[in-house]
N, C-alpha and C positions, 0 to 999 in steps of 0.2 A: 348377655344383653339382647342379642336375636331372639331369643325365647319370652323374653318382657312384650314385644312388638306380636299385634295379632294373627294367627296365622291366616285367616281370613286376605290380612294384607301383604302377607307375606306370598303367598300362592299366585295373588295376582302381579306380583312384581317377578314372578322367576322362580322365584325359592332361595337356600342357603348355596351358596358354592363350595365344597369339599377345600380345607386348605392344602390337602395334597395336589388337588390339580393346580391352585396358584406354584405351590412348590414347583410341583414339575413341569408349568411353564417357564417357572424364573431360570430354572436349571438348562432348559431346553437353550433359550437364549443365550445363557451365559457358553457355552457348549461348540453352538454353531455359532461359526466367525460372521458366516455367511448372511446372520440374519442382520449382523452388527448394523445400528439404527434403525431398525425396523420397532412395530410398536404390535405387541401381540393382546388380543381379546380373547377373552374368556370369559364364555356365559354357558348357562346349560342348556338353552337352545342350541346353539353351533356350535358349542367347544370350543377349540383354540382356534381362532383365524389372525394371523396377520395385515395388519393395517400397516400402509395401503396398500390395496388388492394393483393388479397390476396396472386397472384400467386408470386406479382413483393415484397411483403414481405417475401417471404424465403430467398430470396438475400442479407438483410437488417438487420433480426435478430441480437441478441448476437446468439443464440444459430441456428445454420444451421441445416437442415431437419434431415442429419445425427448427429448432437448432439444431438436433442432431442431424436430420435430413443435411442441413447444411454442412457440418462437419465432416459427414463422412463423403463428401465431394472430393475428389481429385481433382483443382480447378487450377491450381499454378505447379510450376515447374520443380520436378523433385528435387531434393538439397544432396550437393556430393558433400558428406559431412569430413574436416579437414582433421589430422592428426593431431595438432596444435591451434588456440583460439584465444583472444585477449580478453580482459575485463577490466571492469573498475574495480579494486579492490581498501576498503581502510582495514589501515594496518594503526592507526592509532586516536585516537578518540579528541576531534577537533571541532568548534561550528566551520572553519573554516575548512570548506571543501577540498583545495587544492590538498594544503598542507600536509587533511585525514588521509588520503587515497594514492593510488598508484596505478599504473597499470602492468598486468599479472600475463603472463603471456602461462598458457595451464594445460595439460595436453587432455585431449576427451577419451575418457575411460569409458571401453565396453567388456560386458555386454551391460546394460541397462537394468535397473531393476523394474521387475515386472508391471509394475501400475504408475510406469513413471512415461515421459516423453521429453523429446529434446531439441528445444523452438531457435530456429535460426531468426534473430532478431533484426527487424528491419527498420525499423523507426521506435524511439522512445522519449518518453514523456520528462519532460524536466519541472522541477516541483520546488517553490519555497521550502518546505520540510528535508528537504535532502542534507539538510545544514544538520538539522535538529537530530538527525541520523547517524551522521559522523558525528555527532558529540556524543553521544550516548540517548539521549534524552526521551529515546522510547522503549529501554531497557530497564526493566524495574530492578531496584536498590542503590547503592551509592554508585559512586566512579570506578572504586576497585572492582564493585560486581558486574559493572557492567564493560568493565576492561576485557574479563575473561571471558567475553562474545569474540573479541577480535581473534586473528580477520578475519569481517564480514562484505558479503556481495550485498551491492549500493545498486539504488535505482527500482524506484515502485512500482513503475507501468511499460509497457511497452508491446507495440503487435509484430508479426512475426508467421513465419511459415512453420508447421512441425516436420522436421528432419527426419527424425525416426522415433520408435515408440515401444515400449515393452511390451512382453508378449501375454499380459493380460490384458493390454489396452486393446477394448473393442469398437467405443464409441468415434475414435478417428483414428485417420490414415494418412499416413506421409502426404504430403504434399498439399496441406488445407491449412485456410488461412486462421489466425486466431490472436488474442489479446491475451495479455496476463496481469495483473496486478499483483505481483509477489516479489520477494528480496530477489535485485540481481537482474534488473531492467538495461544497466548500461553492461551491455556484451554482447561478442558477438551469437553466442549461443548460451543459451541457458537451460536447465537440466530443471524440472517441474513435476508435481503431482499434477497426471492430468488429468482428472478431476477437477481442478484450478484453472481449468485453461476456459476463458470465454468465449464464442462461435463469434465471427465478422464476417460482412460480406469479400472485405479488402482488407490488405492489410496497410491502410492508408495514413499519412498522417494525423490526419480529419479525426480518424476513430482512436487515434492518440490521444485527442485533447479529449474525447469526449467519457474518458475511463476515469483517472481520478477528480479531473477540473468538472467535467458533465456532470459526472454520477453522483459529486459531492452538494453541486447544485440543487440537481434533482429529488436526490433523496431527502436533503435537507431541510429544503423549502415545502414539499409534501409531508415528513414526519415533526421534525422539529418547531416547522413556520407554521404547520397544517393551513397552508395557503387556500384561499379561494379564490374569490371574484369581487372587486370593489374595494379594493383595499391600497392604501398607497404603500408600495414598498421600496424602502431603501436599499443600495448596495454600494458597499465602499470597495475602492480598488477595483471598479466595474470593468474595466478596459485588459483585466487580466486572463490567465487560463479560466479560471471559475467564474467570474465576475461578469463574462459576456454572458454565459449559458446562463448564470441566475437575473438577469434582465431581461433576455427574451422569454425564458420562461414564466416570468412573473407577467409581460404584458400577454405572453397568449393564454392563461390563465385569465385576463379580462382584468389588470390592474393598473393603475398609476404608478409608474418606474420611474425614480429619483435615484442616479446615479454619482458618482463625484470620484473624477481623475483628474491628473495632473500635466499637463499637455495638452497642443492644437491636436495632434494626431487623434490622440485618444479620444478627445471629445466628440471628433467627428467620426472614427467610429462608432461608438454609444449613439450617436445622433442617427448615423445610417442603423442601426440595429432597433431603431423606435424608443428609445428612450422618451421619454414624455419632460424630463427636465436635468439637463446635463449641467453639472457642478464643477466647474476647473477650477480646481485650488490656488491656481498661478495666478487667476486673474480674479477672484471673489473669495469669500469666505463662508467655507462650511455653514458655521454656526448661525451666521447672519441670515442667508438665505432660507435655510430651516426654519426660520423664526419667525420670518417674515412670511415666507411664501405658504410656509406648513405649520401652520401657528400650533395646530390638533393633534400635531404630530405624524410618525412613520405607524404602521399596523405592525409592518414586518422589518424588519433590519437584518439584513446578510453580512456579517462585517465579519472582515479576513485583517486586518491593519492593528488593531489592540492600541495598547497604551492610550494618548489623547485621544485619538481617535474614538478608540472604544468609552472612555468619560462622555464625548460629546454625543457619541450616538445613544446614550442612555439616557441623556438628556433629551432627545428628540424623538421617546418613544412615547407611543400612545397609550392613553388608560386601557389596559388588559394587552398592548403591544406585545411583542412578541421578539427579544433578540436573540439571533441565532449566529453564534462565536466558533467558527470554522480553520479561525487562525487567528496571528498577531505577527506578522510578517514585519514588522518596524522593530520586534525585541528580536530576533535570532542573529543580527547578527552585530548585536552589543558588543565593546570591548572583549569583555568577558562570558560572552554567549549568550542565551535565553538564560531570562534570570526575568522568575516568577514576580508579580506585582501584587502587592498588596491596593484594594479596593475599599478603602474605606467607606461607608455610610451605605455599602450596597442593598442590604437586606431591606433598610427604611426605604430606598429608593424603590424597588420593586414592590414592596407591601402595599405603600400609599397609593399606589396605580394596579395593584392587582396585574403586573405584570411579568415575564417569563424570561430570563434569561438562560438560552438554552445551548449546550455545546453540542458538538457534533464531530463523531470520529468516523470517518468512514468504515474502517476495516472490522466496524462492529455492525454493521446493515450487509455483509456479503449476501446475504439470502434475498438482497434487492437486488444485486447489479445486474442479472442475467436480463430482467425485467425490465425497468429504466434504461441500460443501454439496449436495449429493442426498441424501448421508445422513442431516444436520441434519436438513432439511426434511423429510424422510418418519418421521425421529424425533418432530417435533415434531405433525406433520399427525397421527399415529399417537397422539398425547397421551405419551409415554412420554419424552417431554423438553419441560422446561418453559423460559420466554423470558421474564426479568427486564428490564422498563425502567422505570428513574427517573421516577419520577411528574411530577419538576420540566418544564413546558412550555417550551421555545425555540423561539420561531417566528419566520422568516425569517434570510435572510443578516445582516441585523443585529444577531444574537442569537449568531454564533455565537464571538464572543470571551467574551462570561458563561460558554454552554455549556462552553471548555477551561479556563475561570476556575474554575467550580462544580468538576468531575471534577478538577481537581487540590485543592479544598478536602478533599477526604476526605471528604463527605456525600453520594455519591451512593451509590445503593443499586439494582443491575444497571445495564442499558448506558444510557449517555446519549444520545441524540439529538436532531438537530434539522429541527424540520417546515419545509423550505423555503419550500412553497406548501401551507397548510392548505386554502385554499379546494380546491383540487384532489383533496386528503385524502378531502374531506368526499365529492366525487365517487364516488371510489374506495371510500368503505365503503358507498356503496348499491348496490352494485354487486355 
């Protein structure tokens, strides 16, 4: 086929490439461990080169020149790691948190494998989904197959000191602070690729909420919503971990923010975070308001609540709107568990308006988070983004079945958390 093409055209593009050197770079690759994800070129100008070169690899990292800089800080107090250490652990497949879970007292085996490290946990994040967790329902295939996961370590987020680290780990050093989003949040210590491990300034509450509740926000509303400026956007469950971060973000984006919780409290935080029209379900009606006030509709919708909720706010989107389904926090914790809704008439509903109903999983954007939480944090550090946590205290692993108890009551007001090791806490804020 190359030979039909002129060579005239061919000379000026390079020429033919021998398919023994494609062979012998595929070989090459497959060969060396060392190049594993790397992406190699092959021309007859240069020959083989590896992409990316080292310089066109800072660009590309999880961790950017300045996170490592950070990482490899010695800035808090090194960890005396203990013989023995607790967790949350399910041992049977339940929505119902307490029931699924136990706590696991488990002794810490060394020596460590090499490209691993091992985070003394100091505060962690508590999530609606945690239910969805103990039930199975993020393990694909039936009940049975996803029986033979258990036991598994519970708990998505949490930040943390690193303890110690295996002896290929070069990018950090005992005693720097850091975040993780991986199975196994509630404990006192947790055993990680670190690789996985996020850079923070502190290891603070603040940057608790702002890992799955932040990041889901963030990403969201820039991929899913492709947000701008001049747009009215709705969010239900505003007053929650996610729900605060995707209202400020929306108005400093330059937009009109229609929020709608349930409570005095709540309102008036939404109201202090610049909400442009707060919706309490206690005292008005959703649907009415919507109707009246935003006859044109929502641009964007962030909604976390499903079922009615989710019918109404599809009703009160806009031609080419845009909803974006991050949850459904009113089905998980049904008699019978999450249990999938049929939607009828959805497709006519979105066709006739050219509009987009979009999900959003986080743990499929990891190649954002390093990104976005740099921007939280220099949002927040900057004062121009504020960090809602539930005043209610949980303290220790013991405490963390109340914590997914309380957050699914509907009384919490910003992110829930719970203080693993306060005495350490306390360390940490003289500091």
């Amino acid at each position: 086929m190359g030979g039909q093409v002129s060579r005239v055209l061919i000379d000026a593009l390079g020429g033919f490439l021998k398919m023994e050197d494609v062979v012998t770079g595929a070989f090459e690759l497959i060969e060396d461990v060392s190049k594993a994800g790397a992406c190699l070129w092959i021309s007859k100008r240069r020959g083989m080169v590896y992409w990316p070169t080292s310089e066109e690899e800072k660009s590309y990292l999880v961790y950017s020149s300045k996170s490592k800089k950070t990482l490899t800080k010695n800035v808090f107090p090194s960890i005396q790691t203990p013989e023995f250490f607790e967790k949350i652990v399910a041992h049977t497949l339940s929505h119902n948190f307490r029931n699924a879970t136990r706590i696991d007292r488990v002794r810490l085996r060394f020596p460590m494998k090499p490209h691993s490290a091992l985070v003394k946990i100091i505060y962690a994040g508590v999530n609606a989904s945690d239910v969805n967790f103990t039930s199975g329902r993020y393990f694909s295939g039936n009940a049975k197959e996803a029986s033979a996961h258990l036991p598994f370590d519970v708990g998505f987020e949490a930040v943390g000191i690193v303890a110690s680290v295996g002896d290929s780990v070069k990018h950090i050093k005992v005693g720097t602070a850091v975040a993780l989003m991986t199975f196994g949040g509630y404990a006192e210590f947790t055993l990680v690729p670190a690789k996985n491990l996020l850079p923070v300034p502190r290891p603070d509450p603040e940057v608790v909420a702002m890992l799955t509740s932040g990041l889901t926000a963030s990403i969201s509303l820039e991929k899913s919503g492709q947000m701008t400026s001049g747009q009215v956007v709705l969010v239900t469950a505003a007053a929650g971990g996610t729900g605060q971060f995707a209202v400020q973000l929306a108005k400093l984006a330059g937009n009109k923010v229609v929020a709608t919780c349930g409570g005095a409290s709540k309102a008036a935080l939404l109201a202090s975070l610049g909400v442009d029209r707060v919706i309490n379900y206690q005292h008005e009606k959703i649907k009415d308001v919507l109707k009246k006030e935003f006859p044109r509709g929502a641009d964007i919708i962030y909604e976390s609540v499903g079922g009615d909720m989710f019918d109404l706010c599809l009703n009160a989107l806009a031609v080419h709107g845009r909803l974006i389904v991050i949850g459904m926090i009113s089905q998980y914790q049904a008699d019978d568990g999450w249990m999938p809704r049929n939607y009828n008439g959805l497709c006519e509903k979105i066709l006739g308006k050219s509009q987009t109903v979009a999900g959003f999983f986080l743990i499929q954007y990891a190649d954002l988070w390093q990104k976005h939480l740099d921007k939280l944090f220099d949002l927040y550090a900057s004062r121009k983004l504020k960090v809602s946590l539930d005043p209610k205290k949980f303290i220790g692993v013991a405490s963390v079945a109340d914590a997914v108890e309380y957050l699914h009551s509907g009384k919490s007001v910003g992110k829930v958390v719970v203080c693993i090791d306060p005495a350490y806490s306390q360390t940490l804020a003289k500091l």
